[in-house]
N, C-alpha and C positions, 0 to 999 in steps of 0.2 A: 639590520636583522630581518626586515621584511623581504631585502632583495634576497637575500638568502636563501629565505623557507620557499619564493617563487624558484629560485634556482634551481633548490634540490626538489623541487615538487616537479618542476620542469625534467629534470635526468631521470625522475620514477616514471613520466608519463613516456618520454624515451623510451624505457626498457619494457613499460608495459606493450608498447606497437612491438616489439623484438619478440615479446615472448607470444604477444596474441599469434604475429607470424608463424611462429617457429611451431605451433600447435594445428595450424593447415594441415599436414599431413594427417592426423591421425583424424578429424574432424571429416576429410574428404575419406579415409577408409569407413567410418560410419556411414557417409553416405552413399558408397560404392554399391549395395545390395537396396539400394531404396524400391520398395512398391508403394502403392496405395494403402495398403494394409499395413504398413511398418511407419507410412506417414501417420495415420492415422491414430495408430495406438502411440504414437510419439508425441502426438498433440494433446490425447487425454493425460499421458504422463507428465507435461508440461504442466497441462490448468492444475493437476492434486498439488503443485507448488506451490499455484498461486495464492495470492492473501484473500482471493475470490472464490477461494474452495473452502480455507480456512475458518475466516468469517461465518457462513452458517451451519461449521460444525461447532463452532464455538456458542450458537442459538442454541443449539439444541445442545448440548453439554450442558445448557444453565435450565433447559426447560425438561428434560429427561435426566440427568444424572448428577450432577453436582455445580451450584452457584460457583461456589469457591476454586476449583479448578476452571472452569470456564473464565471465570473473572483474570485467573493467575495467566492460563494461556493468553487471553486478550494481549495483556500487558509485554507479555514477553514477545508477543507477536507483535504490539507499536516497538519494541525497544529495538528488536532484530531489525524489523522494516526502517527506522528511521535512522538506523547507525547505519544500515547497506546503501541507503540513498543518498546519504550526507555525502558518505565517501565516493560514492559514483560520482555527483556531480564536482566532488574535492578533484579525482584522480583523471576524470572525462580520458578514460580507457575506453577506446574504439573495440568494437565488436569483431568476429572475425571477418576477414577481407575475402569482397564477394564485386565478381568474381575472384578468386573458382571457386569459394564455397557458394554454396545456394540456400539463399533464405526462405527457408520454410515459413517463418513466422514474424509479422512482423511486429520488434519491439520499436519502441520511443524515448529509451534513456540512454546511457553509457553501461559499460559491460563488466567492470570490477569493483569489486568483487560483486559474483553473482547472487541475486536475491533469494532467488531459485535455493539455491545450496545451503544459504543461511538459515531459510524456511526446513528444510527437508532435516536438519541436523538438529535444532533448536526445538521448535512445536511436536514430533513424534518422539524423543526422546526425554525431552521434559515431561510428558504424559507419561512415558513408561516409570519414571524416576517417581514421579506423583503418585501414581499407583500402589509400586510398591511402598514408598513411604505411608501411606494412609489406607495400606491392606486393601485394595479395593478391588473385588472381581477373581480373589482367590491367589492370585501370580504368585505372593508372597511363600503360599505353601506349597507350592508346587515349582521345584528350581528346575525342573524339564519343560514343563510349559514356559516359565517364565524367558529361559535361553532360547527356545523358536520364537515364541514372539521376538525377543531382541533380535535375533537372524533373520528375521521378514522386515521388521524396523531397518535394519542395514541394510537389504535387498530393494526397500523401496525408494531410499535416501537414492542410493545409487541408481538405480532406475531412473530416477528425474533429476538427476545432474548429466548422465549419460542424454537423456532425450534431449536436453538442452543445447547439445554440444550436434546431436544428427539436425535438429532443425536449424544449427547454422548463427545462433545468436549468441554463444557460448564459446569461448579456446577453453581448454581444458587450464589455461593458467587463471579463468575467470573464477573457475570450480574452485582449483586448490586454495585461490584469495577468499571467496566465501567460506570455505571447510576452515579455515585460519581464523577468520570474524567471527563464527559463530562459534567455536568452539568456548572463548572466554564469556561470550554473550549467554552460554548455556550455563556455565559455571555461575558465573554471578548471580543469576536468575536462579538456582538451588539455594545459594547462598542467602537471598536477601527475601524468598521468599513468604519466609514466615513475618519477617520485619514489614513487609509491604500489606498483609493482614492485619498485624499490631495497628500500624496507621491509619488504616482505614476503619478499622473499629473503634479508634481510643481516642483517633484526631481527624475531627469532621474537618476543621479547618483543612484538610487536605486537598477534601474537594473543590473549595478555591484554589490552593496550590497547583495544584496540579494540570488543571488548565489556562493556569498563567504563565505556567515551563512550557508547556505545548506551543500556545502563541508564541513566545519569545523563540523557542525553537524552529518557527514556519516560518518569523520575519527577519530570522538571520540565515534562513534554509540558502547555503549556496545554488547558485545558477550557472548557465554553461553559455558558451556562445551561439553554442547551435541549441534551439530551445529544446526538454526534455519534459517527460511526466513525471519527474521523480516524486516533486511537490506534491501535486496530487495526491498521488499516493500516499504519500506520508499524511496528507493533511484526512484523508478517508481513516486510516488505519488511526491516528492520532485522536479522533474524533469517536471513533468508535470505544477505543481504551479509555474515553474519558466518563463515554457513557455506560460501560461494563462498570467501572472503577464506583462511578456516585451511585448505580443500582447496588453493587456488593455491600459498599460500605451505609447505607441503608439498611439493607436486610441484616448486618452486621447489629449496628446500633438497635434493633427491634423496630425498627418502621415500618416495616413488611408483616401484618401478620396473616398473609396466605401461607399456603400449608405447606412451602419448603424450608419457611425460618429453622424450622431449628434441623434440618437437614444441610443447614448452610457450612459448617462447620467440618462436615467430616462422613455424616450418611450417607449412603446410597439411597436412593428409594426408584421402586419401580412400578411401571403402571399395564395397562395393557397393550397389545400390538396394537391393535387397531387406535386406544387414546393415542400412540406414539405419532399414528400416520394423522392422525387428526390435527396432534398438534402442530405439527410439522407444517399441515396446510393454512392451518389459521393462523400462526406466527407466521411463514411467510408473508401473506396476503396482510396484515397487520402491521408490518415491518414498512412494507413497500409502501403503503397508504402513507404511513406517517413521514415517511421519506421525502415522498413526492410532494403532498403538501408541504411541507419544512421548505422543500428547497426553494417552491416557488413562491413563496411568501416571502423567504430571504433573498431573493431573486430582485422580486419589485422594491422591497426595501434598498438593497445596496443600489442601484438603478437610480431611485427617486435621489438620493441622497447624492452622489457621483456627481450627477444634472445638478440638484440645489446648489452645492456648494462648490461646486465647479471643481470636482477632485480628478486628474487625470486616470482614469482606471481602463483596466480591459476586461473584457468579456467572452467567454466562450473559448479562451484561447486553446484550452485540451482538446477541445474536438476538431482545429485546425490543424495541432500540431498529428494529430491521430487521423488524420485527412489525406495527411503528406507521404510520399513513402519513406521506410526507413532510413536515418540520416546518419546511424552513428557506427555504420560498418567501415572500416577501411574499404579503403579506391572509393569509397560514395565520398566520404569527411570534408575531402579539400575543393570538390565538385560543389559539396552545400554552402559551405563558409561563403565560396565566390559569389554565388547565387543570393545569396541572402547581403554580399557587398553592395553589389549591384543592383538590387530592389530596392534598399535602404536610399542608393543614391540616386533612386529613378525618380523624376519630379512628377512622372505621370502616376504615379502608386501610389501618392495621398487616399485618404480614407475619407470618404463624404460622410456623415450619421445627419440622418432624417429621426428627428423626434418628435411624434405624438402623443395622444393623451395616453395609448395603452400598447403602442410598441416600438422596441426601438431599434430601426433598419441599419446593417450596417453593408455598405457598401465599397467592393474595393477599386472597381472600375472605371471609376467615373476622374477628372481634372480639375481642383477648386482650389481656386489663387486662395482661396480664403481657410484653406484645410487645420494653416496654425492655429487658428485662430478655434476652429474645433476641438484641435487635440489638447485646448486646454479646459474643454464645457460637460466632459463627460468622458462615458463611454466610447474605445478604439478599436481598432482591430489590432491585435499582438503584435501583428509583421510592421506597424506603422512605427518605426524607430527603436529606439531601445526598450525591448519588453518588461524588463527583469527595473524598469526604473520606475513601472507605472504599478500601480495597486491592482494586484492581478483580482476580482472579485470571487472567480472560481475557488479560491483557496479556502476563505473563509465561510463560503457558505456551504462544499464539501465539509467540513469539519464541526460547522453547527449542526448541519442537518444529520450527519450519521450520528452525534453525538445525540441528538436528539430521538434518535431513531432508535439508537442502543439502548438509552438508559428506557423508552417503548419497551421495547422488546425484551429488558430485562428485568425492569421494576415494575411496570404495567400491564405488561401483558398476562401476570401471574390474576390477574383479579378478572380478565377474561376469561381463564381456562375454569374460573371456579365457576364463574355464573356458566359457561357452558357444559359444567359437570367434565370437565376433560382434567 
């Protein structure tokens, strides 16, 4: 059974290199009329994709307009993110083949289905459906306003699948696979979303739950042979939903009594321009703190513990792989795989690590008869043998620390805005 499901997973990854080809042409007419200015606004149309645009409208959706939609988009935004990554790293679809497309931008995962598209279909479209379900902002009475907005909804979707495809990281059969993934991923999300309130209000016990789905979903998160960010991502996005989730359901149960409890539900409320822009600055700046402390506290922890108990783990590996240029476009694919045989079997590219009391150096340069004997005392560098077999530590301390940062920013930070009158 197992050879099987490799077989036919194997004749889909086939057809996906057939079709990403067969999607060259229209890809190179996009980028036929390229200037500076077209790159340009192709790259802003890219980031409104991203889970990096999403994210702080989602802060401010729970600090300006409603907890309970904010908290709803979170979730929809880990379930979209983590189902597009799963299958990237399932189906390891090459990007388009460069040359002759030219990459505009450089990504660090696999190309199907696009994230991009699952984003742009799922989060602006479940907002308009939220909306009208809970009357909010008028749209409901008004069916002329309500149809432009949807027809700018559509205009923008397509906007940043199109941009995705001129900066060269996208075939057009990436698009149509993500427009296919999100479509049920938005349904079910209308579907379950009132039940996903029910829970959070009636069963605390969820807030254990729920982040013990998340782990078990990180540490069975497929990997590729050529390394990818997928994880990452998912473990940010995973980590953030878990901390939207346990502020909501908080404010839910009455443990919040700053002044949006009973707003939680279904209100609007509104403040002034200027509190808006205020709070915008203070919740940044308040996000970011909490952050950066988290992470480097969880930093030294997983460190300390790696060393004590001699666990082989790696370190930093995102910012290496994000170091490298892009690996998963066709005509690069079969050029990295060798490259990466060939280091693997090089005896002079052992990993030295020098550890002291308060940092710990890693080094990839250097020749030591004795390097096995490291890579079983700690911390490594990713490229130093099989990465995906070592305890990546990046993973889990992206996912405490935005979790931590989240449920900041949206259970905590409510008791800032009141001491500063905002």
């Amino acid at each position: 059974m197992k050879e099987i499901l490799k077989e036919k997973l194997k004749s889909f990854q086939n057809r996906c290199v057939e079709q990403v080809r067969a999607g060259t042409p229209f890809a190179l007419l996009l980028q036929k009329r390229r200037t500076r200015l077209v790159d340009f606004i192709g790259h802003v149309c890219a980031n409104c994709g991203r889970e990096t645009f999403y994210l702080p409208m989602f802060f401010y959706l729970a600090w300006v307009i409603q907890p309970r939609m904010s908290a709803l988009a979170s979730f929809l935004l880990g379930f979209s993110l983590t189902v597009g990554n799963i299958l990237k790293n399932l189906f390891q679809s090459p990007r388009p083949p460069s040359p002759p497309i030219q990459i505009l931008s450089k990504e660090f995962d696999w190309g199907f289905p696009s994230t991009h598209s699952i984003n742009s279909i799922t989060i602006p479209f479940y907002c308009f459906y939220y909306i009208h379900e809970h009357q909010l902002f008028d749209l409901h009475t008004n069916p002329m306003k309500s149809f432009l907005v949807f027809i700018l909804l559509v205009m923008w979707s397509t906007i940043i699948m199109l941009s995705r495809i001129y900066l060269g990281v996208h075939s057009l059969f990436d698009i149509i696979g993500g427009i296919i993934v999100a479509i049920p991923i938005l349904i079910i999300t209308i579907i379950v979303d009132d039940t996903v309130v029910y829970l959070a209000k009636y069963h605390e016990s969820t807030c254990i739950i729920l982040p013990i789905i998340f782990i078990i979903i990180l540490y069975f998160h497929p990997t590729s042979q050529i390394p990818t960010v997928s994880i990452y991502t998912t473990s940010v996005i995973l980590g953030t939903t878990t901390g939207f989730y346990i502020s909501f359901s908080r404010i839910l149960r009455g443990y919040h009594p700053i002044f949006w409890l009973e707003d939680a539900l279904g209100c609007t409320y509104y403040v002034s321009f200027f509190k808006l822009i205020l709070r915008a600055i203070v919740g940044a700046a308040f996000i970011a703190i909490v952050k950066i402390i988290t992470k480097f506290l969880l930093y030294k922890i997983f460190v300390f513990f790696c060393y004590k108990f001699k666990i082989n783990a790696i370190q930093n590996a995102e910012k290496e792989i994000e170091s490298l240029p892009s690996q998963t476009h066709l005509n690069i694919i079969d050029k990295t795989i060798d490259d990466n045989t060939n280091s693997n079997t090089n005896s002079n590219s052992n990993t030295n690590i020098k550890n002291d009391s308060n940092n710990i150096t890693i080094n990839n340069s250097g020749n030591n008869n004795n390097s096995n004997n490291n890579n079983n005392n700690g911390i490594n560098d990713f490229n130093n043998g099989n990465y995906h077999l070592k305890l990546d530590i990046d993973v889990p301390v992206k996912y405490i620390s935005y979790a931590v940062a989240s449920f900041a920013g949206v259970d905590q930070l409510p008791y800032v805005f009141d001491k500063l009158n905002l």
